[in-house]
C-alpha positions as CSV (number, residue, x, y, z in Angstrom):
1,X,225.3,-55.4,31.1
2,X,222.7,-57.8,32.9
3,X,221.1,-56.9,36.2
4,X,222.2,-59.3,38.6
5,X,221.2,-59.6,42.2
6,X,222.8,-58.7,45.2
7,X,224.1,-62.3,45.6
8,X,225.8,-61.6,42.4
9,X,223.3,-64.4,40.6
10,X,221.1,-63.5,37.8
11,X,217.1,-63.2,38.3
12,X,215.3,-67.0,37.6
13,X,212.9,-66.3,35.0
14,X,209.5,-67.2,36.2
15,X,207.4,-69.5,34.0
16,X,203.5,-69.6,33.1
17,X,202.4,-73.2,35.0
18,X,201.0,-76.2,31.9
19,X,197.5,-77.0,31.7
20,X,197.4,-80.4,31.8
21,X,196.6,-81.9,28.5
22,X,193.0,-84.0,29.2
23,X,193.2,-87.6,27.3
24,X,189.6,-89.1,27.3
25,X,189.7,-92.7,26.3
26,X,186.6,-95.6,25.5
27,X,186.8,-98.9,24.1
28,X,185.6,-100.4,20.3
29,X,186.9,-103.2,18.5
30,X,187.7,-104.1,15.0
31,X,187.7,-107.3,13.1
32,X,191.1,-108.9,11.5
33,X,189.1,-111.9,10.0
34,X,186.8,-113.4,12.2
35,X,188.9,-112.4,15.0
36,X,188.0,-109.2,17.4
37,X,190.8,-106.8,18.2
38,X,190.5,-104.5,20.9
39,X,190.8,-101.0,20.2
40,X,191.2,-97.7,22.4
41,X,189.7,-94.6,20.9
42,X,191.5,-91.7,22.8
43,X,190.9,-87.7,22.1
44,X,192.3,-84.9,22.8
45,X,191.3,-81.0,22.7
46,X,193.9,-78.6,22.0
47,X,193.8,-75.2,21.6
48,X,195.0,-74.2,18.1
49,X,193.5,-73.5,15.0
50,X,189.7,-75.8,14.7
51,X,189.9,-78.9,13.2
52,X,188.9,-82.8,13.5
53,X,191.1,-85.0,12.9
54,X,191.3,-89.4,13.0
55,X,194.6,-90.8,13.2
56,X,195.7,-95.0,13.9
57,X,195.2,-96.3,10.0
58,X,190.9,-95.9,9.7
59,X,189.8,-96.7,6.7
60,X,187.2,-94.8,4.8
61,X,184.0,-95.7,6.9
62,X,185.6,-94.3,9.8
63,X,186.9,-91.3,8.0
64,X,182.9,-90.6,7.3
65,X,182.5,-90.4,10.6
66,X,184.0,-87.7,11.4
67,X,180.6,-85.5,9.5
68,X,177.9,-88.1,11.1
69,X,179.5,-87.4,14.4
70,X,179.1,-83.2,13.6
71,X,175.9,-83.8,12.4
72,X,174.9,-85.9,15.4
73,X,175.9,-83.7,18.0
74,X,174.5,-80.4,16.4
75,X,171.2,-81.7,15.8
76,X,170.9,-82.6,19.6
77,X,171.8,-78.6,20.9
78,X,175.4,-79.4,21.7
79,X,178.1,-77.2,20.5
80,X,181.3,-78.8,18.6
81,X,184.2,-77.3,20.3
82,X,186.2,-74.4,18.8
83,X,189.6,-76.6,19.0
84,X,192.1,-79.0,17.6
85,X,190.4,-82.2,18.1
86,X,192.7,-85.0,17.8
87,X,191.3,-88.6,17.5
88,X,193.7,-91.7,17.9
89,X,192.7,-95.4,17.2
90,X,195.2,-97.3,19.2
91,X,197.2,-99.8,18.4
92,X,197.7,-97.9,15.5
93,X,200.0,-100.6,13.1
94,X,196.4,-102.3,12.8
95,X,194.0,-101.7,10.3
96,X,190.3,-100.4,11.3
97,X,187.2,-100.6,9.5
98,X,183.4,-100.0,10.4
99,X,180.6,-97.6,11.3
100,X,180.6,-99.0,14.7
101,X,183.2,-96.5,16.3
102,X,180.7,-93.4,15.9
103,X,179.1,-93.2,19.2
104,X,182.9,-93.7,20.6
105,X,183.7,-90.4,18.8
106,X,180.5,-88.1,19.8
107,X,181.0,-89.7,23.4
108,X,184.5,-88.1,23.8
109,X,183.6,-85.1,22.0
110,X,180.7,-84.4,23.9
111,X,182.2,-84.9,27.0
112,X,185.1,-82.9,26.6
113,X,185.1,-81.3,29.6
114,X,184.8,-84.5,31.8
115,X,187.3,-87.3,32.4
116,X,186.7,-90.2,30.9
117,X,187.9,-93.8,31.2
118,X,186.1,-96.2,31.7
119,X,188.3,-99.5,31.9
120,X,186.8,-102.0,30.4
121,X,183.2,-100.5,28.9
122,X,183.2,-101.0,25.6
123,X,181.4,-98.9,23.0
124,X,179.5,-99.8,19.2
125,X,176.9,-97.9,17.5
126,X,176.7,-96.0,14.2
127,X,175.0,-92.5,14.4
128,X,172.1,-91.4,12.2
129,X,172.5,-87.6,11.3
130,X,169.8,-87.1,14.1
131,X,171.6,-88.8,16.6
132,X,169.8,-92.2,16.5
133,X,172.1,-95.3,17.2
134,X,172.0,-97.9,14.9
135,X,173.1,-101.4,14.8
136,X,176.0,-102.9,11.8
137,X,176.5,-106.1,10.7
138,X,179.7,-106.5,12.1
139,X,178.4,-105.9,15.6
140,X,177.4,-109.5,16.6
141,X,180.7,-111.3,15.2
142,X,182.8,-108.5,17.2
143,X,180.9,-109.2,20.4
144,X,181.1,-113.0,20.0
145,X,185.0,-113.4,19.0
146,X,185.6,-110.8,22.2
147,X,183.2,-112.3,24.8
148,X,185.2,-116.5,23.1
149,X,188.7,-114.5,24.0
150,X,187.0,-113.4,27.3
151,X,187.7,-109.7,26.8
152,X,184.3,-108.1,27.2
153,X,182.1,-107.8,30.5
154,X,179.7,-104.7,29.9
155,X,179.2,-102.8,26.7
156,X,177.1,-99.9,25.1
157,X,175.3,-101.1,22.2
158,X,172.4,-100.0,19.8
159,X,168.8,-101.1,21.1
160,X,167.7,-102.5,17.8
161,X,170.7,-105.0,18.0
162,X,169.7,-106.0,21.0
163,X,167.1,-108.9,18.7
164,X,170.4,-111.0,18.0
165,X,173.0,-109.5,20.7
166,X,171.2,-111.1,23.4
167,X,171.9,-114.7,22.5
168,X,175.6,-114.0,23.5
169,X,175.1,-115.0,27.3
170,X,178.0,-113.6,29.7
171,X,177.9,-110.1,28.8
172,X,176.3,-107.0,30.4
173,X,173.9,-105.1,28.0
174,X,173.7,-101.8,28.1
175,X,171.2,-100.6,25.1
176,X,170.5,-96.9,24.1
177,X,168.2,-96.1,21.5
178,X,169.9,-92.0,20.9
179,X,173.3,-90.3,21.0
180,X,171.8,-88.4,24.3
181,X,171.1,-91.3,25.8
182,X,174.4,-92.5,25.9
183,X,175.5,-89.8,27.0
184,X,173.2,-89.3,30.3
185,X,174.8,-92.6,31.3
186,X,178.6,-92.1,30.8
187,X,177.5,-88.4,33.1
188,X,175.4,-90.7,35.9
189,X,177.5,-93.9,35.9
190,X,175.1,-95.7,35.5
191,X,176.7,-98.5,34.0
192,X,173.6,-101.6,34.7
193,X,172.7,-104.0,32.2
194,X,169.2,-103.5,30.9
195,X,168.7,-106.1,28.9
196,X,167.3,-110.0,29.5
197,X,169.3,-112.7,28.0
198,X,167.7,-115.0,25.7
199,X,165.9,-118.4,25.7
200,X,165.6,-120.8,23.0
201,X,162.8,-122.1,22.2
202,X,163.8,-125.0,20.3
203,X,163.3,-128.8,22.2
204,X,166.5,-129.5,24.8
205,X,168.0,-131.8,27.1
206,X,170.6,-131.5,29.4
207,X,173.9,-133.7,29.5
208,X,177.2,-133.2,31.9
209,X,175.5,-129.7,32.7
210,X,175.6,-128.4,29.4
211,X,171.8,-127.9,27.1
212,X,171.5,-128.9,23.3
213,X,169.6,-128.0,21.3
214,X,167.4,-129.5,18.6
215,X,164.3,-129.0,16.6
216,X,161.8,-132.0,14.9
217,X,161.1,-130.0,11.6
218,X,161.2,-132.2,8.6
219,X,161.2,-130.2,5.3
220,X,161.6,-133.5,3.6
221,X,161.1,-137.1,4.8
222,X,162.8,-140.4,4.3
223,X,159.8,-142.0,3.4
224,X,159.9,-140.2,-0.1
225,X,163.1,-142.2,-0.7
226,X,161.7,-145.9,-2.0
227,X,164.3,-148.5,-1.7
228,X,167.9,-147.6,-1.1
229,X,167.9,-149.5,2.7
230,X,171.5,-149.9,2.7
231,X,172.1,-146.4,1.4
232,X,169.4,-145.1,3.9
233,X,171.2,-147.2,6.5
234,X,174.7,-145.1,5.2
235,X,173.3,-141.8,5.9
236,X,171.9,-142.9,9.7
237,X,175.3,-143.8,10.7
238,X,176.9,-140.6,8.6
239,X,174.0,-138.6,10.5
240,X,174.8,-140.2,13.9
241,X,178.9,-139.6,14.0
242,X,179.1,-136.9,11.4
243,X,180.9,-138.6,8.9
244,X,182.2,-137.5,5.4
245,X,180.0,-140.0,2.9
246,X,179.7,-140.5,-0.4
247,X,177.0,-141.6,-2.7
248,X,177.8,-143.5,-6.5
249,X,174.8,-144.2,-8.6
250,X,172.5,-144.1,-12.0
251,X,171.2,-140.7,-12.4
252,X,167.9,-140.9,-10.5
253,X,168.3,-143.1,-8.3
254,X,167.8,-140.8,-4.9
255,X,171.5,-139.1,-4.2
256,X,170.1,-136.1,-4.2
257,X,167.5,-136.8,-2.7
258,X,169.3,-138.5,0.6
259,X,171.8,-136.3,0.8
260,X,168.5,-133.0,1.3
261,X,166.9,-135.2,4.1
262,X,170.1,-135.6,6.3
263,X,170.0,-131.9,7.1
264,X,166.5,-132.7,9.1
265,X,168.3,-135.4,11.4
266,X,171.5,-134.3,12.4
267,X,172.3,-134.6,16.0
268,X,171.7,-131.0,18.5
269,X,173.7,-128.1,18.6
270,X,175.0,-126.1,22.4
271,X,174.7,-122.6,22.3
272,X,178.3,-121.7,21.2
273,X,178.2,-124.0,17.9
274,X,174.8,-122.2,17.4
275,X,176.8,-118.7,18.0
276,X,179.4,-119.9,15.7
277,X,177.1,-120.4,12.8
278,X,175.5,-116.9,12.8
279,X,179.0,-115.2,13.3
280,X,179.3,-116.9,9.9
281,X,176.2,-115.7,8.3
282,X,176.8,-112.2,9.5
283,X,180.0,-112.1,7.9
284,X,178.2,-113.2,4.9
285,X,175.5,-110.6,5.1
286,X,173.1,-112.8,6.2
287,X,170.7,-112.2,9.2
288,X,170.5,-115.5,10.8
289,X,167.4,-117.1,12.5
290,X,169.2,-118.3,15.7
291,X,167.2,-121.8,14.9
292,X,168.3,-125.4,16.2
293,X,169.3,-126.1,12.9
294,X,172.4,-127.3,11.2
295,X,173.6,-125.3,7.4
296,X,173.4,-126.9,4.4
297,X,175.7,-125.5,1.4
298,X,175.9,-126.8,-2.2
299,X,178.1,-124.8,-4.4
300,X,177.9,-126.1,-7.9
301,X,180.6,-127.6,-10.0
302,X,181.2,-124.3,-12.0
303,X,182.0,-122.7,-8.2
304,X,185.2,-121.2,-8.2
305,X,188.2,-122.0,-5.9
306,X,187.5,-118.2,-4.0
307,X,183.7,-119.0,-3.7
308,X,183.9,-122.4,-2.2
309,X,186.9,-121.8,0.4
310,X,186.5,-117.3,0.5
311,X,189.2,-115.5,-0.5
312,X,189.1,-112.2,-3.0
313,X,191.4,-109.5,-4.0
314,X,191.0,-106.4,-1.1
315,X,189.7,-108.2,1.8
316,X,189.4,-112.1,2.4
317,X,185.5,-112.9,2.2
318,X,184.3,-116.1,4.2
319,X,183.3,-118.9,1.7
320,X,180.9,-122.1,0.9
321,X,183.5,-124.4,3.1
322,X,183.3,-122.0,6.7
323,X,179.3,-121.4,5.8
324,X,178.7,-124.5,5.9
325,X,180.8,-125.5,9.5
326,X,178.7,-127.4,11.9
327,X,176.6,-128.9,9.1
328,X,176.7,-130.4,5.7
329,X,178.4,-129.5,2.5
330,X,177.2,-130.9,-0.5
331,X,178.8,-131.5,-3.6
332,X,176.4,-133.2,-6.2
333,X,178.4,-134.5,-9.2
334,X,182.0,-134.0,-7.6
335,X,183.9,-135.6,-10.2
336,X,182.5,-132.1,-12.1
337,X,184.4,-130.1,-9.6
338,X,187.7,-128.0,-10.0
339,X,190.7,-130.7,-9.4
340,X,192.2,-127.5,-7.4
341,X,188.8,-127.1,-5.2
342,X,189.1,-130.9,-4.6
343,X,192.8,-131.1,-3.4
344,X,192.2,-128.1,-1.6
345,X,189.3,-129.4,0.3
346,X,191.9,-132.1,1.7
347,X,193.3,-129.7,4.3
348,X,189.5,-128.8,6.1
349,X,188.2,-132.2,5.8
350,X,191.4,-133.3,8.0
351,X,192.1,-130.1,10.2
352,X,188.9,-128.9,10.3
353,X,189.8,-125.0,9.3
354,X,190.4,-123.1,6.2
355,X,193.7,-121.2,5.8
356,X,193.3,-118.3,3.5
357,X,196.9,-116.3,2.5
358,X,197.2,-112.8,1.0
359,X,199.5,-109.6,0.5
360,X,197.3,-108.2,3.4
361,X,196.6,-110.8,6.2
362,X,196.5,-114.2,6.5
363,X,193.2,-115.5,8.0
364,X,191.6,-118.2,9.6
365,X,188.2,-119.7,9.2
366,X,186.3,-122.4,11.5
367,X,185.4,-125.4,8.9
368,X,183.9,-128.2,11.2
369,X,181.9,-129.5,8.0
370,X,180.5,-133.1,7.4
371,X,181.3,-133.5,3.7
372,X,178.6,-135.4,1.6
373,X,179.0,-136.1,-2.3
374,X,177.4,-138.2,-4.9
375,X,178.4,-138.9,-8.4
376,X,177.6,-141.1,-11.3
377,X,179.8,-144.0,-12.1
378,X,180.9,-142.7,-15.3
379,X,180.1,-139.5,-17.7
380,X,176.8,-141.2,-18.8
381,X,175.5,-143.0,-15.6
382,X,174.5,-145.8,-16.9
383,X,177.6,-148.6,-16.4
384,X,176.1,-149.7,-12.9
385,X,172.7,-150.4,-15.4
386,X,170.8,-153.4,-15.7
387,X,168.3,-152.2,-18.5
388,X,170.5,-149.5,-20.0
389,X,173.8,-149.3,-22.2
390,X,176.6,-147.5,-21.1
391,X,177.9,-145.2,-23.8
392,X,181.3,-144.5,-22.1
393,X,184.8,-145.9,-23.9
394,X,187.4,-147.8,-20.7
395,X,189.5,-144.4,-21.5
396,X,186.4,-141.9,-20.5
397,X,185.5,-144.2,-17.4
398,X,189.2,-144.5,-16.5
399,X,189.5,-140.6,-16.6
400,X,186.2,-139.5,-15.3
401,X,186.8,-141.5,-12.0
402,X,190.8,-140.5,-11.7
403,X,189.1,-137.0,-11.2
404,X,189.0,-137.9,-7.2
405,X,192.9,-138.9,-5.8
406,X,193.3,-141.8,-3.2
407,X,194.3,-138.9,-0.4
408,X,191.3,-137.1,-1.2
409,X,188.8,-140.1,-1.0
410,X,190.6,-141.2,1.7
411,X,189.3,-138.7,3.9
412,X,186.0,-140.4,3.3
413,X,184.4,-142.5,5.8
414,X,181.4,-144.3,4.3
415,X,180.9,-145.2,0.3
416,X,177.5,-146.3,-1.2
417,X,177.0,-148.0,-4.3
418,X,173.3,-147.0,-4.9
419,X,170.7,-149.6,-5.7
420,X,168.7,-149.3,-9.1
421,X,165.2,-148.3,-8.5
422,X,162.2,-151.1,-9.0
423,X,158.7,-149.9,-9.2
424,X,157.9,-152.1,-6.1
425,X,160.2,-150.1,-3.9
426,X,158.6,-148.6,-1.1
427,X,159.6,-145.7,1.6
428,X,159.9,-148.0,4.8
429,X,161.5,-145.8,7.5
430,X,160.4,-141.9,8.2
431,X,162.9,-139.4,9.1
432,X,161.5,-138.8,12.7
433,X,162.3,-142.4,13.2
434,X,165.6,-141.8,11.5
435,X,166.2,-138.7,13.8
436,X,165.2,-140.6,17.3
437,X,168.4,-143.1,16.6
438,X,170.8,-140.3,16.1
439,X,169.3,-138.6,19.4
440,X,170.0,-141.8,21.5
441,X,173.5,-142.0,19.5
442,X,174.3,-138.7,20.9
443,X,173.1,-139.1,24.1
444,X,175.5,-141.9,24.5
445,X,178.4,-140.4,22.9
446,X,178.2,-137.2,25.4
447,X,177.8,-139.7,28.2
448,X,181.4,-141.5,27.5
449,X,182.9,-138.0,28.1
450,X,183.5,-137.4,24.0
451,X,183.6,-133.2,23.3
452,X,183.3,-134.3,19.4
453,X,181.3,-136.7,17.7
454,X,182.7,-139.9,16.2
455,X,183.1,-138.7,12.7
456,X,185.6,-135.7,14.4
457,X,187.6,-137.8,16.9
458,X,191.7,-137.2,17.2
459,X,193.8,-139.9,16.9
460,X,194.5,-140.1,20.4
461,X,190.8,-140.0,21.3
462,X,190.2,-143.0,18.8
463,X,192.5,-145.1,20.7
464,X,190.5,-144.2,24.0
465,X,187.0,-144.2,22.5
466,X,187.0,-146.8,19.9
467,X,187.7,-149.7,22.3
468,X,187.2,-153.1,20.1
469,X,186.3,-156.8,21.6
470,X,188.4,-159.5,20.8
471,X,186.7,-160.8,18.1
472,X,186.4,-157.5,16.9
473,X,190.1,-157.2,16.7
474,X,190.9,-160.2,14.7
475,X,188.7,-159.2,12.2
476,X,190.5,-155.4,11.6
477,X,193.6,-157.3,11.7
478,X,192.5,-159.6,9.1
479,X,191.3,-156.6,6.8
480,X,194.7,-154.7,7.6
481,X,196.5,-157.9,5.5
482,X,194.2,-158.5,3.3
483,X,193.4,-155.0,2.4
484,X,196.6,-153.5,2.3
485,X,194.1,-150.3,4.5
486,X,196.4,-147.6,5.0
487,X,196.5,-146.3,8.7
488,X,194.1,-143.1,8.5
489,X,191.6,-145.9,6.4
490,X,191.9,-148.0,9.8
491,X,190.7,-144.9,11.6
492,X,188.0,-144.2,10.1
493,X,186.9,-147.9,9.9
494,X,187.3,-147.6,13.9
495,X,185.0,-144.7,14.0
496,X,182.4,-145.7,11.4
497,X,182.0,-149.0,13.4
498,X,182.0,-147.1,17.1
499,X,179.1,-145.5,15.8
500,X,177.1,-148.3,14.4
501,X,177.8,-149.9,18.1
502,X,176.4,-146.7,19.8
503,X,173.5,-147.1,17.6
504,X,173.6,-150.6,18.2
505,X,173.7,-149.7,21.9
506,X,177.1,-151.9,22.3
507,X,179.7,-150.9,25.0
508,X,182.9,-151.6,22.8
509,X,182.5,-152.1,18.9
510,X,181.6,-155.8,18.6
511,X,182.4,-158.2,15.5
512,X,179.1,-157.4,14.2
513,X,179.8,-153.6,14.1
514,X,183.3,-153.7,12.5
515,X,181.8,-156.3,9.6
516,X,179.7,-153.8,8.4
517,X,182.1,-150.6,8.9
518,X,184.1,-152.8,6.8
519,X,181.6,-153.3,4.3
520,X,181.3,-149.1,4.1
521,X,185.1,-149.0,3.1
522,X,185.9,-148.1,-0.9
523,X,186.5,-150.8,-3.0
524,X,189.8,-149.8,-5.0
């Protein structure tokens, strides 16, 4: 029989009060592409039977971690807790990959004791078995895609990525050369940048507020090119407006060699299209140079379809087409090429990305390119020849230059026909001279309010940019009937010829202008 009380109730059973559970929390990211996602590294200590454990799908890198962050914190007199340690990445349906979320781990382990949450401080740095931070190559295109989404004020960072880190402007450094560091500030507070933001040293000029950027180094010079004035002509209007051109010719006779000089005079860069460039050569492994310079690529003809536009079997690798975003691509021989790379190519030549699907994601790269090609006239070269025989049956001709499709070529804005060389040709023009027109180009381009260059304009931005005189407009509508041109073809006739009228310093495209836009279209 139970007790009961004189109330006739029985006894309440008194119960021992919880500890409340502490969850310590930082911030890390993780890229999904190019693109930063912000993730929240909470811990928990638990009494129960030791352990260290990392939950929220990390892959093997972050696994690893796990025994750097041991050896870390032993090394530097602290003692690993004698408890369940629990470690959750969180949103946990995404994937997570890099060395970068040591010091988060060793931070909430070696403050166990403390609270910790620090809204919006994030943390990146690998641990050396002694403790020293170091730097990954993912750090800088983490940073940059989460400072473009406007998700990151302050963050902890290693001091010796501090070299390239400090080009990001808008973002509180905090660098710490060791584990103990790091930790003497999450303890004080002490949450002040000490770092100085960078200055370029390249030439500038400021327009609308905004600096760009440029540099006068010349690896090679126009004046090595002898002859070819209307071709040289081609590539100062290509160079001015950043249009897609095209080069046809004997072997010899300078494509090549026009298509390496353009590089030197392409118009200047602002400080996010410089940004965007070395996000791209990180994620190739490259350590970029931060120079006022625009990329060159030139796959060859044997590049595969992954190579040129990324792609690959685990995870998506960036490719010749995104490298190559805010400069030139260059394909020499194109009618060589993969027909599948040349279709393909349509989609960033007109939208300006690349679009790479698999099982695992789906991702998206920047592809702002100007595309430049050259090619022969036919498999042996020689049918544009005054001295030399052409070798090639109608059939081989027919087929080698059915190789590019009308959609594809017309995505191009300007076609050359190469002149064949004489020995009394003669450089005439140099490349700094070449360089001081597309600088006065862009200047007035900026001026009229444009965010892209002519070569990149919308359609509804042609119609407000490309404004044509009357005389101007008789002549296009002439060419529309006699041409049969096609209504992108018009476009780009529009935005070759507002170019050569900014070069020719003309407020609307004149008759002049348009005549020899027009005389830049492909001849079917």
């Amino acid at each position: 029989m139970n007790a009961k009380t004189n109330s006739g109730t029985p006894p309440k059973i008194r119960q021992k009060p919880k500890k409340e559970t502490i969850v310590n929390r930082l911030t890390c990211a993780t890229l999904e592409g190019v693109n930063a996602k912000v993730i929240e590294v909470e811990a928990t200590f638990t009494k129960g039977l030791p352990g260290f454990t990392v939950v929220g799908l990390a892959s093997s890198d972050i696994q690893e971690a796990k025994e750097r962050t041991k050896s870390a914190l032993l090394t530097n007199d602290f003692i690993f807790p004698p408890l369940k340690i629990t470690i959750n990445l969180s949103p946990s349906d995404i994937k997570k990959s890099g060395t970068h979320f040591d010091l988060s781990l060793a931070l909430l382990i070696a403050l166990n004791k403390r609270s910790i949450d620090e809204e919006g401080l994030f943390v990146f740095g690998e641990l050396g078995l002694d403790g020293k931070v170091k730097t990954s190559s993912m750090l800088f295109p983490l940073v940059l895609s989460l400072k473009e989404q406007g998700l990151i004020k302050r963050a902890i960072v290693p001091k010796e990525a501090i070299a390239y880190l400090s080009h990001i402007s808008g973002v509180d450094f905090i660098a710490v050369d060791t584990l103990n560091e790091a930790i003497e500030i999450l303890k004080s507070k002490n949450f002040k940048a000490n770092v100085q933001a960078f200055s370029y040293e390249a030439e500038s000029f400021v327009l609308n507020t905004i600096p760009y950027y440029f540099e006068r180094k010349y690896e090679s010079d126009f004046l090595d090119v002898k002859g070819q004035a209307v071709a040289k002509r081609a590539s100062l209007i290509s160079a001015a407006g950043m249009h897609n051109f095209l080069m046809e010719g004997n072997p010899g006779c300078g494509k090549s060699m026009i298509a390496k000089r353009i590089k030197d005079i392409l118009p200047p860069l602002y400080e996010e299209e410089m940004l965007s460039i070395a996000k791209h050569q990180f994620l190739n492994g490259q350590t970029p140079n931060f120079k006022a310079i625009r990329p060159m690529r030139s796959p060859h003809h044997t590049a595969t379809s992954a190579s040129v536009f990324g792609g690959g079997s685990g995870q998506a690798r960036i490719g010749e087409v995104a490298l190559a975003s805010k400069g030139i691509l260059f394909f020499d021989e194109i009618p060589h090429f993969s027909k599948n790379i040349l279709e393909a190519l349509r989609e960033p030549l007109q939208d300006k990305k690349v679009h790479i699907a698999r099982v695992n994601a789906k991702i998206e790269y920047e592809a702002d390119i100007m595309f430049v090609a050259a090619q022969n006239p036919c498999p042996c070269g020689n049918l544009l020849s005054k001295t030399k025989v052409c070798r090639c049956s109608e059939v081989e001709i027919k087929r080698y230059q059915n190789r590019l499709s009308d959609p594809f070529l017309d995505r191009i804005d300007i076609f050359v026909v190469m002149q064949e060389v004489q020995s009394t040709d003669k450089g005439d023009i140099t490349s700094g001279q070449m360089h001081e027109e597309v600088l006065k180009a862009f200047k007035i381009q900026k001026q009229r309010g444009q965010q892209r260059l002519n070569g990149k304009l919308a359609e509804d931005e042609i119609e407000h940019y490309c404004l044509l005189s009357d005389d101007a407009v008789k002549v296009l509508e002439g060419a529309v009937a006699r041409f049969g041109l096609s209504h992108r073809s018009i476009a780009s006739v529009k935005k070759v010829g507002r170019t050569i009228a900014d070069l020719n310093e003309h407020e609307k495209i004149e008759k002049k202008d348009l005549l020899e836009a027009l005389s830049y279209r492909r001849r079917k």
